[in-house]
C-alpha positions as CSV (number, residue, x, y, z in Angstrom):
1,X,4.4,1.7,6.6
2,X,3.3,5.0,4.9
3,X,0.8,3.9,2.6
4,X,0.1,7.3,1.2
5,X,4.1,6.8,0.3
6,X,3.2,3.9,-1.6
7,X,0.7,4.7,-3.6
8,X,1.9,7.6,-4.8
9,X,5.3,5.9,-5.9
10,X,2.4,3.2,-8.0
11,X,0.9,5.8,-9.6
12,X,4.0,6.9,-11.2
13,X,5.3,3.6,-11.8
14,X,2.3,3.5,-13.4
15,X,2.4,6.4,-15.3
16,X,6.2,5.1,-16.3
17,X,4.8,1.6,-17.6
18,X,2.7,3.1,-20.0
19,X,-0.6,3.5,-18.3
20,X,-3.7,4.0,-20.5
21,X,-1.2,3.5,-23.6
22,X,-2.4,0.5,-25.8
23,X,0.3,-1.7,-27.3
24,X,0.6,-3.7,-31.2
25,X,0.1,-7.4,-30.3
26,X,0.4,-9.1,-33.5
27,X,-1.5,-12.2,-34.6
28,X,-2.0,-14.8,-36.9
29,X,-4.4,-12.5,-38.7
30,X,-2.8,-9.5,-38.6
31,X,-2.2,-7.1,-35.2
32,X,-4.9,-5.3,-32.7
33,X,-4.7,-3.0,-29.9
34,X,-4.3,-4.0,-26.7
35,X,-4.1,-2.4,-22.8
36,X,-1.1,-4.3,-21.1
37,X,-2.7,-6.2,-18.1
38,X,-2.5,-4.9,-14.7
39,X,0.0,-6.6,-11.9
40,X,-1.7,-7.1,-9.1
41,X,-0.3,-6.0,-5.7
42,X,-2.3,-6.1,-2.4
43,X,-1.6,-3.9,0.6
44,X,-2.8,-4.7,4.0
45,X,-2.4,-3.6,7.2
46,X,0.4,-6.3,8.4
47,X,1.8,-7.4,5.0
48,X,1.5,-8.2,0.6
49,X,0.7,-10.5,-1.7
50,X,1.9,-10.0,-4.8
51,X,0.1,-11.8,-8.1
52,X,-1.5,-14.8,-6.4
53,X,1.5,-15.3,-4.5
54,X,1.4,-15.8,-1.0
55,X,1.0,-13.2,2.0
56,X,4.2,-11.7,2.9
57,X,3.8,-10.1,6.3
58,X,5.6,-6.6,6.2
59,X,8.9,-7.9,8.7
60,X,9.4,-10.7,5.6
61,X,12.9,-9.6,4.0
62,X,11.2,-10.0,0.3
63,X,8.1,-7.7,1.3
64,X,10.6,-5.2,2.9
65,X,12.6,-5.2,-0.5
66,X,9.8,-5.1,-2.9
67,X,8.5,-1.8,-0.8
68,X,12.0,-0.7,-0.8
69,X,11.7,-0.8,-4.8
70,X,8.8,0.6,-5.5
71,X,9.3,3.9,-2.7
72,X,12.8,4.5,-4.5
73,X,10.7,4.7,-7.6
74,X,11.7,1.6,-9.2
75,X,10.1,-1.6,-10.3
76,X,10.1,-4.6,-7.6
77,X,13.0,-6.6,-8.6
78,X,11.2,-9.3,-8.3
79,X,9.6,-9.2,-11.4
80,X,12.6,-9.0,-12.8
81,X,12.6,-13.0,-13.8
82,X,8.9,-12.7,-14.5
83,X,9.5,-10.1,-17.3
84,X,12.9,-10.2,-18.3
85,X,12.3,-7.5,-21.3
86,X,11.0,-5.1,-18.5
87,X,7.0,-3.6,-18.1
């Protein structure tokens, strides 16, 4: 796994989501500023866990495709049901 690989595809994915950019939310008062909350995504040595969602060791064929995603610059598909209007 190159992890340096990774993170670098992230941080542009990052950059592409609109990192540091603050979004309208509107309320029942009116509308504030807010910072769109971070997805979580854990890399260890032997696998990922995604969210809160359960360790996916690196030979799983859902952790393979997520880190398939996200080093040809896209978003993981997965999220895809999870945010259906996109990042």
């Amino acid at each position: 796994i190159d992890f340096d690989l990774i993170l670098e595809k992230v941080k542009d994915l990052n950059v592409l989501a609109g990192e540091g950019i603050s979004q309208i939310e509107h309320t029942p008062r009116g509308a504030q500023l807010r910072q769109p909350g971070p997805l979580p995504l854990t890399l260890y040595q032997n696998g990922i866990v995604m969210f809160d969602g359960p360790f996916r060791p690196y030979e799983d064929p859902s952790a393979q495709q997520c880190l398939r995603d996200i080093t040809d610059g896209y978003f993981p598909s997965e999220l895809q049901l999870r945010y259906p209007d996109g990042i």
